[in-house]
C-alpha positions in Angstrom: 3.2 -0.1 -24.3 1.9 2.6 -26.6 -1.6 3.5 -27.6 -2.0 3.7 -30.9 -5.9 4.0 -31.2 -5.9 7.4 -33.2 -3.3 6.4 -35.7 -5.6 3.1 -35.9 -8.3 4.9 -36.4 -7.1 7.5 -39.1 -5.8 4.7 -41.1 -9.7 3.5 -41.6 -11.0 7.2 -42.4 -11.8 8.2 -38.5 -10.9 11.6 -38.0 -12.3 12.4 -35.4 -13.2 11.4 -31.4 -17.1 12.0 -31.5 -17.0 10.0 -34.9 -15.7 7.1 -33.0 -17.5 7.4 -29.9 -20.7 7.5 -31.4 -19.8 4.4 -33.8 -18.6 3.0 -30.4 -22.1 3.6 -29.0 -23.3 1.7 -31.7 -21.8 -1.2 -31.2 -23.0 -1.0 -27.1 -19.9 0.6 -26.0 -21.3 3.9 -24.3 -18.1 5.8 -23.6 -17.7 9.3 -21.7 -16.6 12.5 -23.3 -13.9 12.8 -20.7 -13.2 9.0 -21.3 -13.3 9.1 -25.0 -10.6 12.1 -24.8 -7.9 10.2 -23.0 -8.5 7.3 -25.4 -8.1 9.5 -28.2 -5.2 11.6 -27.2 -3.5 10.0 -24.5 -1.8 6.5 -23.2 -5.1 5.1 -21.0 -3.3 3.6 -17.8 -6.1 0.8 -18.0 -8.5 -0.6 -20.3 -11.0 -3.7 -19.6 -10.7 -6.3 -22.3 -14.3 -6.2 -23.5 -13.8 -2.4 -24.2 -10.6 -3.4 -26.1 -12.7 -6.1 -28.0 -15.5 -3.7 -28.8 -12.9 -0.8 -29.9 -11.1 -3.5 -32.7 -14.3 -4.6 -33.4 -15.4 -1.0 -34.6 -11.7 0.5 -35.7 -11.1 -2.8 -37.5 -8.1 -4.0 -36.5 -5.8 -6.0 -34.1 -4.8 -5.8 -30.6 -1.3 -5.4 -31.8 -2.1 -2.5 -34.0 -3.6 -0.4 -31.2 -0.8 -2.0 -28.3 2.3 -1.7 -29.7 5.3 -2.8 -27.3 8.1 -0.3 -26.5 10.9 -3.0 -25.1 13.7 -0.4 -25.2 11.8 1.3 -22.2 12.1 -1.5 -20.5 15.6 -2.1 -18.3 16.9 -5.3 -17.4 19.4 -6.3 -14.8 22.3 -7.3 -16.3 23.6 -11.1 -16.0 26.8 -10.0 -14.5 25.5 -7.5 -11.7 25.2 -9.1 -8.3 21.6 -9.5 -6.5 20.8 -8.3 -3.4 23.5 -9.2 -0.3 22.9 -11.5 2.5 20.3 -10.2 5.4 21.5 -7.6 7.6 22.4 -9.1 11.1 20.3 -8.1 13.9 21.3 -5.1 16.1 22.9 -5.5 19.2 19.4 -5.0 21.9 17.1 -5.7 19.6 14.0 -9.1 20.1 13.4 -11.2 16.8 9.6 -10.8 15.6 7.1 -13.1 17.4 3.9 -13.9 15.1 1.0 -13.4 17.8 -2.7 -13.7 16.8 -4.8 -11.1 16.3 -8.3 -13.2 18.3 -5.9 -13.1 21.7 -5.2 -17.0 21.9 -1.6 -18.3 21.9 -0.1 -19.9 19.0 0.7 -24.1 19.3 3.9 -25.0 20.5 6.9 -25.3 17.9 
């Protein structure tokens, strides 16, 4: 996905960061200058909803206007490709994995 919030924003006649953030603050969305500076300029790895809600609110616009989808990035396996191979057998000297429970008491009988 791409963030798109100061293209958004310039489109509506905010120029600049601490324009938004303090029309943000406004609307009860009390936003950090470090915070407000990755919004602004960057690609936020996360963002809670209500933020996001509060941010179209006061841009006035869409979710799809400040997420816009970049499927090219994306790669897909191709239909043709085979999956994964069977399990690898078990080497020669080696015990198969017994759950055991972590309180000390046996499991029930198979």
């Amino acid at each position: 996905m791409k963030w798109n919030l100061r293209l958004a924003a310039a489109n509506r006649g905010i120029w600049k960061a601490s324009e938004l953030q303090r029309m943000l603050a406004e609307a009860g969305l009390v936003i950090s200058a470090g915070k407000m500076s990755g919004l602004w300029s960057g690609s936020p790895a996360s963002i809670k909803l209500n933020d996001l809600d509060v941010i179209c609110a006061v841009v006035g616009c869409g979710v799809e206007e400040l997420l816009i989808a970049e499927p090219g990035k994306i790669t897909r396996p191709a239909a043709d490709q085979p999956g994964p191979g069977p399990a690898a057998p078990a080497r020669p000297g080696t015990r198969p994995v017994t759950p055991r429970r972590r309180d000390g008491r046996s499991l029930p009988p198979p």
